[in-house]
N, C-alpha and C positions, 0 to 999 in steps of 0.2 A: 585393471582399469586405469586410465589415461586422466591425470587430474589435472588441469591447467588453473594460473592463478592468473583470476580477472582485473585488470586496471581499472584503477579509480581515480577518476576526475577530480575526485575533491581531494583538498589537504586532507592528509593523515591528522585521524582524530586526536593523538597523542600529538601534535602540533600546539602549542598552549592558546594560538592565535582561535583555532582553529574551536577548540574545547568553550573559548568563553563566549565567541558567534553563537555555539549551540546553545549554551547554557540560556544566554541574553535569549533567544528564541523562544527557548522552552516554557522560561520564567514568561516569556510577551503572553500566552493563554492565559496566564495566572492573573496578568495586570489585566485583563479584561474585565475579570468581577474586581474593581478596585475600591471599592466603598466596603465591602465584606472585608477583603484584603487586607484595610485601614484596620479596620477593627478590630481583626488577628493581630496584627502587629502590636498595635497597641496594647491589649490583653498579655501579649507574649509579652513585651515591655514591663507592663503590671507584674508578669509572674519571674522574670528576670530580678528587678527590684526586692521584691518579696526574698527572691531567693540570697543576695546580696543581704538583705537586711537579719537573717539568721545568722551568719557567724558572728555579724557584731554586736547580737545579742548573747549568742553565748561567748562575745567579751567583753561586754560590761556588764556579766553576770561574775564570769574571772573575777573582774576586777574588785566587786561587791566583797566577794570571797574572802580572797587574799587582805583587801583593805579592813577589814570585819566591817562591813558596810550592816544595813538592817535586813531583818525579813522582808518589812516591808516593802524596801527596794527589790528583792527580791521575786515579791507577791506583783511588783509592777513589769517585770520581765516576762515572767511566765504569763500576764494576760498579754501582753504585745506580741510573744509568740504563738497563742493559741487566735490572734486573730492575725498577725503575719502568714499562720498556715492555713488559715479556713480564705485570703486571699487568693494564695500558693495554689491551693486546688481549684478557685472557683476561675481563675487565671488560666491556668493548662487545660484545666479541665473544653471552656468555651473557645480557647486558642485552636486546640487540636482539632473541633470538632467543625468551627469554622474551615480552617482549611482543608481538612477531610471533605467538606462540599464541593468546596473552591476547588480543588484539585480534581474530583472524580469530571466537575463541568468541565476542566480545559481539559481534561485527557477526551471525556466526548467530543469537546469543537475538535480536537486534534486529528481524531480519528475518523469524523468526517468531513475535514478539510480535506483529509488524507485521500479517500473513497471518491470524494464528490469530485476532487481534483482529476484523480483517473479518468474520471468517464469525460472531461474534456483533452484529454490527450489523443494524436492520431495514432491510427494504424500501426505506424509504423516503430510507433512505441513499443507496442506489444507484441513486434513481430523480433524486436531487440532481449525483451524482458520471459524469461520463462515463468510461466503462474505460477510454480514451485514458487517461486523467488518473491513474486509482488503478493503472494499468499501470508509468505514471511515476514514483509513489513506491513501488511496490515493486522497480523499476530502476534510473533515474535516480540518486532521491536515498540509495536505496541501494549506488549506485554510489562515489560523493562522499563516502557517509560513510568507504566503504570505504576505498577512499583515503586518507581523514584516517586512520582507524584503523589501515592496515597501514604508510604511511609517516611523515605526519603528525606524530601523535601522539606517535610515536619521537622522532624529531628535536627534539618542543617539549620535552615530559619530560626526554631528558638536555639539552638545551640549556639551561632553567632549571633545574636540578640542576647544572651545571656553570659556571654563573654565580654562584648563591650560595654554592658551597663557595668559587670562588675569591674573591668577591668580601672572605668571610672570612680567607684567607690575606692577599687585600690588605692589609683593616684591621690585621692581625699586622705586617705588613713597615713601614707607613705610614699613617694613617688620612688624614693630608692630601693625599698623589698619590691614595687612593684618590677624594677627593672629586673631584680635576680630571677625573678618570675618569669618573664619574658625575655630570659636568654633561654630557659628551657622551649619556650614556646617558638623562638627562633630555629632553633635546631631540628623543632618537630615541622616546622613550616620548609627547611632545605628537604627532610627526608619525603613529605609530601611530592614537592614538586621532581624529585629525582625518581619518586615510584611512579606519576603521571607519563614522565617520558619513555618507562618501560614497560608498562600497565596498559599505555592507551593505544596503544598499535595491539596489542592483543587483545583487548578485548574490540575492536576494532575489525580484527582478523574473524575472530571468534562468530560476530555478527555474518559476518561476509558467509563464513563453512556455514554457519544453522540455517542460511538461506540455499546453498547451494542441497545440503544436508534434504532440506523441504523439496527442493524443485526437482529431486532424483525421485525420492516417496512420490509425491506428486503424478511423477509421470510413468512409476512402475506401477503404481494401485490404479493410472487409469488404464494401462496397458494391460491389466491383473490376465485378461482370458489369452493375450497373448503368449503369455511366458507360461501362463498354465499347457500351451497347445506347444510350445517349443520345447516342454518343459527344460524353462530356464530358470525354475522359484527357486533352487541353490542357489546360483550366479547372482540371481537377484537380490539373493539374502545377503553374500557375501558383498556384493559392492556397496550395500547400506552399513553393512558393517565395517567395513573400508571406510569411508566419509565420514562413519558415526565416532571410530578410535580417533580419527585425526580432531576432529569436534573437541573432541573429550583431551587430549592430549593440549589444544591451544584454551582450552578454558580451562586447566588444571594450571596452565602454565599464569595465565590473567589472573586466577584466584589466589593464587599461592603470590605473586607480586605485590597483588591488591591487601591482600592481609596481613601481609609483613609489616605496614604500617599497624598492627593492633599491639606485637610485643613492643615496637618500636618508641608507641605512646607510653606504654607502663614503663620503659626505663627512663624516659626524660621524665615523668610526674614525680618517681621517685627521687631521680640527681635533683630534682627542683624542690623538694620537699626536707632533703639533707642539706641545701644551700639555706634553706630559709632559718630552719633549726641550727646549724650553725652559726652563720651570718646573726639571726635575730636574738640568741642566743647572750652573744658578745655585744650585742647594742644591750639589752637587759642592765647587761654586768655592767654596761656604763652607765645605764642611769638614761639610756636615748631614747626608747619608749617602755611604756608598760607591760607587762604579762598578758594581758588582757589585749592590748594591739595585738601581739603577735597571733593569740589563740585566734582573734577576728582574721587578724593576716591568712592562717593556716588555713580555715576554712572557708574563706575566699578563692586561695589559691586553688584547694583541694576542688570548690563548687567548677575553678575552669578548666580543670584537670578532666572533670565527666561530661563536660558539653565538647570538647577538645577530643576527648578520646569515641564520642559519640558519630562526630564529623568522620572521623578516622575509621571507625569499625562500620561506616557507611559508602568507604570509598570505593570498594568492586564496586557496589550497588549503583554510584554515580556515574561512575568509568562506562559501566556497562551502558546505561542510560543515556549519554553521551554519544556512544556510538549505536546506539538505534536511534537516535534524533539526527543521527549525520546521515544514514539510510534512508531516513521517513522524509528527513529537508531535501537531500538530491532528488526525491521523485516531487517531493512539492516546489522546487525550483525548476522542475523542468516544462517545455515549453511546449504547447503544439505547434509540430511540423508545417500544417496544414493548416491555416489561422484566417479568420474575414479579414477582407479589407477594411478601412477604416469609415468607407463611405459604401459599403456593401449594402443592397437591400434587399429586401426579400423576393423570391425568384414568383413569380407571378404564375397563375395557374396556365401548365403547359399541354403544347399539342401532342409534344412528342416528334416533334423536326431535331434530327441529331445531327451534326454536321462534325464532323473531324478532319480539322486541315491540317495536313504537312506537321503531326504529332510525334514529336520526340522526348520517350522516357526512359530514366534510370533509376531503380532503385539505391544503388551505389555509386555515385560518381564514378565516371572512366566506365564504365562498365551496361552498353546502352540498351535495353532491353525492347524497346520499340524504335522505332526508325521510321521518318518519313510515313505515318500511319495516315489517311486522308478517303473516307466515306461520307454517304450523306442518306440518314435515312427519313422518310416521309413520314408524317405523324402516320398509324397505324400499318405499318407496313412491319415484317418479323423478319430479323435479320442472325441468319445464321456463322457462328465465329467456332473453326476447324482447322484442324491442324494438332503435329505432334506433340506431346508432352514438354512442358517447357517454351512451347513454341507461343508464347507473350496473350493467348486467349484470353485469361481472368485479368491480367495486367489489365488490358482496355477496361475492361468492365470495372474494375476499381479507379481510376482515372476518371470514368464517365462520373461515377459517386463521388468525385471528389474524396476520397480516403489518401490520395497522394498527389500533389502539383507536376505540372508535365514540367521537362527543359525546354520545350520552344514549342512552337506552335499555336493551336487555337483550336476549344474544344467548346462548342457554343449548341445550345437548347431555346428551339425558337427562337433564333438568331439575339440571344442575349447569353455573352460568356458566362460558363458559370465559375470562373474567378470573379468576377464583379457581384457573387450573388452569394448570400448569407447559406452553408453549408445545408442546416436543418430544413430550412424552407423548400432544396433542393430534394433535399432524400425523402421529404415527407410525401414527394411525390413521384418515389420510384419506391417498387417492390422486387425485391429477392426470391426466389425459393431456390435450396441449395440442394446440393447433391448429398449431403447430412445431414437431413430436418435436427433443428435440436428446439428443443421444449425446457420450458421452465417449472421448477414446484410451483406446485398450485392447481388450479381447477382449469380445466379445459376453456370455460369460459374465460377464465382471467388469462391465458396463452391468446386467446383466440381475440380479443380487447388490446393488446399487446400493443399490437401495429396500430392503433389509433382508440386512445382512452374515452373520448366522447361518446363512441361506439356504442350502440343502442342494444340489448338484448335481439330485439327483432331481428337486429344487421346483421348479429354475429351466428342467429339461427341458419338465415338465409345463405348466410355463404357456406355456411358447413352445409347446408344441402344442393348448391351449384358445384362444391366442391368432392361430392359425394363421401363426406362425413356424417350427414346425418343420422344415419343407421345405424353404424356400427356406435356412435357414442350415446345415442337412446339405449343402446343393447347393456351399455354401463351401467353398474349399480347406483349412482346418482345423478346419471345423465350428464347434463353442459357443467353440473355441478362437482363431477368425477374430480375427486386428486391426484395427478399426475405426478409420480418420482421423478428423482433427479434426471432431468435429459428425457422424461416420457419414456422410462424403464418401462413400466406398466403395459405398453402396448407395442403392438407390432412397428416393424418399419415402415409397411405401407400404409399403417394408419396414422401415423408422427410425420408423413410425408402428407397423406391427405390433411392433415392437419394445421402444415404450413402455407399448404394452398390456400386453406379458408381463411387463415390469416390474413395472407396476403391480399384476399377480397376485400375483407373488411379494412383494408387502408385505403379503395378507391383509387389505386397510384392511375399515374398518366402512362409512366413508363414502367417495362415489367424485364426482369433477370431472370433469368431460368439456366441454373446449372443440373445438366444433365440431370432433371429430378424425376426419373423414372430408370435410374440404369441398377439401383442393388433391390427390386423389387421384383416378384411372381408375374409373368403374364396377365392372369385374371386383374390382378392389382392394377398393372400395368394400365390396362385400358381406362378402369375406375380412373386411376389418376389424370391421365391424358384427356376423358371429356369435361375433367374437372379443371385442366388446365386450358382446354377452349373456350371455355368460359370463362376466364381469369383474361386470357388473349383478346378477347372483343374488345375492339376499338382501342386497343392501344399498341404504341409503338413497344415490339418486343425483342430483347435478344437473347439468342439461346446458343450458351455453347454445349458445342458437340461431343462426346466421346463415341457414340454410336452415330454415324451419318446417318442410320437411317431415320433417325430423330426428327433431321431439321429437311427433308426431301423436300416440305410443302413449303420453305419459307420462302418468301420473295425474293433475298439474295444472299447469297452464302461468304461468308470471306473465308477464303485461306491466307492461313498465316502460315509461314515457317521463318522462324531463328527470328524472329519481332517483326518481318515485314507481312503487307499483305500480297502474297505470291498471284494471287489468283479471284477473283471476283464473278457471280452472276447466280442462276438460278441453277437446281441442279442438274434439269437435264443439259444447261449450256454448258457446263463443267463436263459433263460426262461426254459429250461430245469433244470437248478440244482433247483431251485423251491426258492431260498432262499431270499435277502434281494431284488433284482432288481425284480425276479418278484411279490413280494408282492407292490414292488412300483406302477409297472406298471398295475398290475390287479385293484388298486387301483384306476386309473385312469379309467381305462378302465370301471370297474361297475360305476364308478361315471358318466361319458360319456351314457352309457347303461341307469340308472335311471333318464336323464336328457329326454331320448328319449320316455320309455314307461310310466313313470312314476310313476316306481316302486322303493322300495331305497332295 
């Protein structure tokens, strides 16, 4: 298997510029609930304190000791501790549980800023993105963030919150132990940033394979009856496991980096805890602080050792997090191709006058896919689009829906462009049926509702019976009520085709699309579909591409297309007459049909 490594537009997440963009992003859903937020912090603050105010009790408990102080003084510690800790709990306890909400909310707004943003993206998007892949950051690396956000996040927040309060007490008790302190804490602060610059491109990488990893699954499990009928299920097992080693191989490689920060912490807490014991040691002997400072010192030091080492033993978890917010941000940073104008309005209800002048498109720059394109069709008139594979037929028809802007020309509906006109208000009045009816889960009725929600029961009977659906989904065991599996598993092709015809009624369009929607269907079928599609045809302006000519015989004018232009124009017996490129298509068909019957070539 052939593995190419994909360029990425954005800075490497191991960039530190780059890491704290995400971070500030991540944390922006958090600051949404900001009044909760307050409260967390605060609380966290409360339980920071609390926990600073323990070692100094057990040093001027020391110091009681040593000095033979009273019981009594003694009897006054042990209640200041027993309500320092009923704080201590009721503090974490409310901190964690706040931000456990606060977090579950912005991973929801994340996740469908994430979703909601897609369905305003064009075509052309997802003609770039494999669903393997946008499967993956709407799971994967919203898994990850998850993660960071319900556990995470917890642990960094009070951890740095419970470092700079004590580090404050510190400075009060001592500013110079404090400093021997915080030469450990500087050494732990270079090894951090030295494991980000080698940590974050791999986990970074890591994101990137568990999406390609998804989009290969993805497309062999929809392929499944293909490779069963090539039998190709070895090959196919073996390139998942291909993908799946090197997966495993780049995040053994991110784990192992990211952890090395955990021995790395226990040996600075301990050089910082022999600095203190010595160092504090020799201040004793002189008489510079008490017994009692230092044991407060020590467990001060020791309480920022475990919020210190907490941050530390969370760093994959963040790294990883990090770069599925760098995945999840470039799709939410990106833009439709395809966008209204700014003074766009809504496209007013039309006849069905199509005019196409002097139309030129590319889906890739340099590379022209239509050329000089210019017809004009009459409200109700049905215009058939022919020609070879490749030969730019669905191009038009995606142009005409706006799903992609032409390079020049002018492509106007009832003589009003529809670049000037709001995309939705356009499409809501053109209907599809494709050469793949596809269906959604759910009940036939809620498919058939689909194409226009205000949709009445009545309307959506009616058209399943112009559509000639009616019969065979009464024949279901709950009727309009039936649940349909993924794609309309459930039922035949030709009835998931009659299906999308009735669909298509129930929107009313002005204008109607028909790709070859009767070519992977039975004869008998065939016809069913076809008077369900004359009906769907009445009065409106239609265009139907061809793979079979003998499809589009009745329409009123046929284009030929070959290599993006239109070669050839008119009705079909005018074509068949000039003898030229339409009817060599067609005879073409037609002796193939003929040698299929006598079985002669």
């Amino acid at each position: 298997m052939i593995r190419t490594k994909k360029s990425d537009p954005m800075t490497n997440v191991g960039d530190l510029k780059a890491m704290k963009e995400n971070i500030k992003r991540l944390f922006s859903y958090m600051a949404t609930y900001r009044y909760r937020l307050s409260c967390a912090i605060i609380l966290m603050i409360g339980f920071s304190i609390a926990m600073g105010i323990l070692p100094t009790l057990m040093g001027t408990a020391t110091d009681i000791i040593t000095g033979k102080g009273s019981l009594e003084q003694l009897q006054y510690v042990l209640i200041f501790f027993i309500l320092d800790a009923a704080a201590l709990w009721v503090c974490g306890h409310f901190s964690q549980r706040l931000l456990s909400d606060i977090s579950q909310d912005a991973l929801y707004t994340l996740r469908n800023d994430l979703f909601t943003h897609m369905q305003t993206l064009s075509l052309g998007f997802f003609d770039r993105q494999p669903i393997g892949e946008l499967m993956s950051r709407l799971s994967n690396d919203t898994d990850v963030i998850d993660q960071f956000f319900s556990n995470g996040i917890q642990q960094v927040l009070q951890s740095v919150t419970t470092v700079i309060i004590l580090t404050i007490i510190m400075i009060i008790i001592d500013p110079f132990l404090t400093l021997l302190v915080y030469l450990a804490v500087i050494g732990l602060l270079w090894i951090s940033t030295t494991i980000a610059r080698i940590s974050g491109p791999a986990f970074d990488n890591m994101q990137e394979e568990l999406g390609e990893l998804n989009g290969y699954a993805e497309e062999r499990l929809a392929g499944q009856k293909i490779s069963i009928a090539y039998q190709q299920e070895e090959s196919t097992a073996k390139g998942f496991l291909s993908i799946s080693e090197h997966v495993a191989r780049i995040g053994a490689k991110a784990e192992f980096v990211a952890l090395s920060s955990v021995p790395a912490t226990t040996i600075m807490a301990n050089l910082q805890m022999i600095l203190l014991l010595v160092v504090g040691g020799a201040m004793i002997i002189d008489g510079d602080i008490q017994l009692g400072e230092l044991v407060a010192f020590l467990g001060l030091s020791s309480s920022i050792s475990t919020p210190l080492s907490q941050i530390f033993s969370e760093y994959a978890l963040i790294m990883n997090a990090i770069a599925g917010a760098s995945r999840v941000f470039r799709i939410l940073d990106e833009k439709p191709a395809v966008a209204d104008g700014e003074n766009a309005i809504p496209m007013p209800t039309i006849s069905g006058d199509v005019i196409f002048d002097h139309v030129d498109f590319a889906y890739v720059p340099g590379r022209t896919v239509l050329k000089d394109n210019t017809f004009h069709a009459n409200p109700g008139q049905i215009f058939g689009l022919c020609g070879p594979t490749g030969a730019g037929k669905s191009t038009i028809i995606n142009i005409l829906t706006r799903y992609y802007d032409i390079m020049s020309g002018s492509i106007q509906v009832d003589n009003v462009r529809i670049d000037s006109v709001k995309q939705d208000s356009l499409r809501a009045q053109i209907a599809q049926v494709l050469q793949e009816p596809f269906l959604f889960s759910g009940t036939i009725m809620d498919n058939l509702r689909y194409a226009r929600e205000d949709a009445t029961d009545e309307e959506c009977v009616d058209a399943a019976k112009q559509a000639g659906a009616y019969e065979f989904i009464m024949a279901q065991p709950e009727g309009f009520d039936t649940f349909l599996m993924d794609g309309g598993a459930n039922l035949s092709q030709g009835q998931r085709q009659m299906l999308t015809i009735a669909r298509a009624m129930v929107a009313h369009p002005r204008l109607l699309i028909l790709d070859e929607a009767t070519s992977n269907v039975d004869t008998r079928t065939e016809k069913l579909i076809q008077n369900g599609l004359l009906h769907l045809q009445e009065g409106k302006t239609s265009f139907i591409i061809a793979h079979r000519l003998s499809t589009i015989r009745h329409a009123d004018c046929i284009l030929v297309i070959n290599e993006g232009e239109i070669v050839e124009r008119g009705t079909h017996n005018e074509l068949m007459k000039k003898k030229g490129f339409y009817f060599n298509l067609y005879m073409s068909q037609f002796r193939g049909k003929l040698s299929a019957v006598t079985g002669v070539s």
